[in-house]
C-alpha positions as CSV (number, residue, x, y, z in Angstrom):
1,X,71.2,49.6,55.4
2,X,74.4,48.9,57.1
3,X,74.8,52.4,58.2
4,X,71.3,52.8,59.5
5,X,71.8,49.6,61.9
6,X,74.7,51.0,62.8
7,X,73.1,54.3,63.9
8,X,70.3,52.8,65.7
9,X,72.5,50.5,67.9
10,X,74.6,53.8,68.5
11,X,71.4,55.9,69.3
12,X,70.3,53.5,71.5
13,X,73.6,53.2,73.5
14,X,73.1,56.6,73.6
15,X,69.5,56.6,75.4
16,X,71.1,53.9,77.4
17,X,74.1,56.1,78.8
18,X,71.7,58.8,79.1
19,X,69.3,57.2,81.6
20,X,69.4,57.8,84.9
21,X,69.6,55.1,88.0
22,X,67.2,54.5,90.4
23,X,68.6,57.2,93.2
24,X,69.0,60.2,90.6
25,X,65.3,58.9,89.1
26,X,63.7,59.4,92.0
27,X,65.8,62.8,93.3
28,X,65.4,64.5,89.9
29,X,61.3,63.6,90.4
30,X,61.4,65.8,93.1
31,X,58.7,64.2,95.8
32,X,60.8,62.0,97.4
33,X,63.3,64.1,99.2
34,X,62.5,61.7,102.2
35,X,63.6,58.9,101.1
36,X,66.6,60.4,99.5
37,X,67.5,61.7,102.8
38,X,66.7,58.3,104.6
39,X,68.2,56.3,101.8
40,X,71.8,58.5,102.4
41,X,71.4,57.9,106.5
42,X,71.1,54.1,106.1
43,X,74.3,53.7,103.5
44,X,72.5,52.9,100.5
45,X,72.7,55.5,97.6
46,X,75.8,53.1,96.4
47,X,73.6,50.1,96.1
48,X,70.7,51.5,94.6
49,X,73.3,53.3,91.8
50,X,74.5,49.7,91.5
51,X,74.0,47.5,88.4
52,X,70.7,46.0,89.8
53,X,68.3,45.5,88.5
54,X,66.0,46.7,91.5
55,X,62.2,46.8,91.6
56,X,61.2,49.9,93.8
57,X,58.1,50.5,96.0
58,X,59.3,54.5,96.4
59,X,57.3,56.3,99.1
60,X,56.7,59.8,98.3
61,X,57.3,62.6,101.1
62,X,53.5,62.7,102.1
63,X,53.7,58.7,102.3
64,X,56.5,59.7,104.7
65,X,54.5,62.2,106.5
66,X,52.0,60.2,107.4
67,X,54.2,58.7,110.3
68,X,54.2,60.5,113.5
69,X,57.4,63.3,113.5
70,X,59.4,61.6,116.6
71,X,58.2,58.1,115.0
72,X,60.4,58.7,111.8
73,X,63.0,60.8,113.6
74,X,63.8,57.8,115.5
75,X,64.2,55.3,112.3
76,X,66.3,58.0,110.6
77,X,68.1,58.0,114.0
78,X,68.5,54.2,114.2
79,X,70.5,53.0,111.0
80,X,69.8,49.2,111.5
81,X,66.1,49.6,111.7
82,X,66.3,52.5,108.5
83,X,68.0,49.8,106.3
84,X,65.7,47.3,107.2
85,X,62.6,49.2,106.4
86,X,64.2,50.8,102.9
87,X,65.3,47.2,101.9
88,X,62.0,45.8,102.2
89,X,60.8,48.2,99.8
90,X,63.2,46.5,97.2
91,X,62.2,43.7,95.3
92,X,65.6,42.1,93.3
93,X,65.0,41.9,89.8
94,X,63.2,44.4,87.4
95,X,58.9,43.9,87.7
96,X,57.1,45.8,85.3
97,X,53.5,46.4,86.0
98,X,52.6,44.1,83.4
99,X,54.2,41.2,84.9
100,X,52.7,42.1,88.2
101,X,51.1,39.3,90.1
102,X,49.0,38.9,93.6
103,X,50.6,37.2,95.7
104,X,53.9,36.8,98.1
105,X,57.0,38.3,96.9
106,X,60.8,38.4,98.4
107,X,62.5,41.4,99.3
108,X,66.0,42.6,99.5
109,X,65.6,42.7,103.3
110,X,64.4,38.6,103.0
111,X,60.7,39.2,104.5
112,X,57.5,39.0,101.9
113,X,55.7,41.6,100.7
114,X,52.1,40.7,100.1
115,X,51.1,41.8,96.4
116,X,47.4,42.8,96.1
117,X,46.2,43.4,92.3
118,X,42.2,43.7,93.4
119,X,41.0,47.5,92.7
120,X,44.4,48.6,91.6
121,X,47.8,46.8,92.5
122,X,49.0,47.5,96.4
123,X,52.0,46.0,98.9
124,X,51.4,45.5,102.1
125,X,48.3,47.9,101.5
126,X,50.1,50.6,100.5
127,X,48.4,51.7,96.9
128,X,50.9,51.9,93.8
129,X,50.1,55.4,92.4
130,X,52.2,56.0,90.3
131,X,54.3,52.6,88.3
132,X,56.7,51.9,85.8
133,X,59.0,54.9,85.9
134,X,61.6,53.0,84.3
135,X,65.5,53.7,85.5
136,X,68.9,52.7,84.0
137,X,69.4,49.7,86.9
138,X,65.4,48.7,87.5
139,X,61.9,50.1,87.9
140,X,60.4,52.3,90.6
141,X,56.8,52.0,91.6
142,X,55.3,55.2,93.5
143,X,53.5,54.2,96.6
144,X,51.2,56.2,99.2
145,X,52.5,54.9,102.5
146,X,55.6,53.3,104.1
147,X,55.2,49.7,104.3
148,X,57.0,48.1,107.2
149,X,58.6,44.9,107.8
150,X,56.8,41.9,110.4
């Protein structure tokens, strides 16, 4: 009996070592080559390899798309405003779809995201599409727009 706790605590740290943070999650999904991109640009692959945990709202490249071409070249352009919209799709801590609830919640860039849970869960109105893809250091939640900061 010994021996088969034993293995199952060392399987587990297995899976544990063998789970991917949020960055590599997303970048080995392959539709969110945009916000890799925009996440290297503003200095944050570091923090979001960190320990976390991080909730994120991950737009995919067609969220991305849908802002004008010379409207996102600027904010890839302009690292202050970048980091302040990528931040504010981070919520600290790790939310499960389970535990979400409608309402106000704090991001990492200190502004409120507004939580909607009526016909589906949504931030800001942006439509969670895909949730709970689960990471080593938090959660990512796959949205259908950028949402941007008041």
């Amino acid at each position: 009996m010994k021996t088969m706790i034993a293995g199952i605590a060392l399987s587990l740290a297995a899976f544990a070592a063998q789970a991917k943070d949020i960055v590599d999650t997303a970048v080995d999904a392959g539709k969110f080559k945009t916000l890799a991109s925009a996440l290297q640009a503003a200095g944050l692959v570091d923090t979001l390899k960190g320990a976390g945990p991080f909730t994120v709202f991950a737009p995919t490249d067609e969220a991305f798309a849908k802002i004008p071409k010379a409207q996102l070249d600027a904010l890839l352009a302009d690292k202050a405003k970048l980091t302040a919209v990528l931040t504010y799709h981070v919520v600290p801590g790790t939310v499960l779809s389970k535990d979400v609830k409608a309402g106000k919640v704090k991001t990492v860039q200190g502004s409120e995201l507004t939580v909607t849970t009526s016909g589906g869960v949504a931030v800001d109105g942006a439509k969670v599409s895909a949730a709970d893809i689960v990471a080593s250091n938090g959660v990512i939640h796959v949205i259908d727009s950028v949402v941007l900061p008041k």
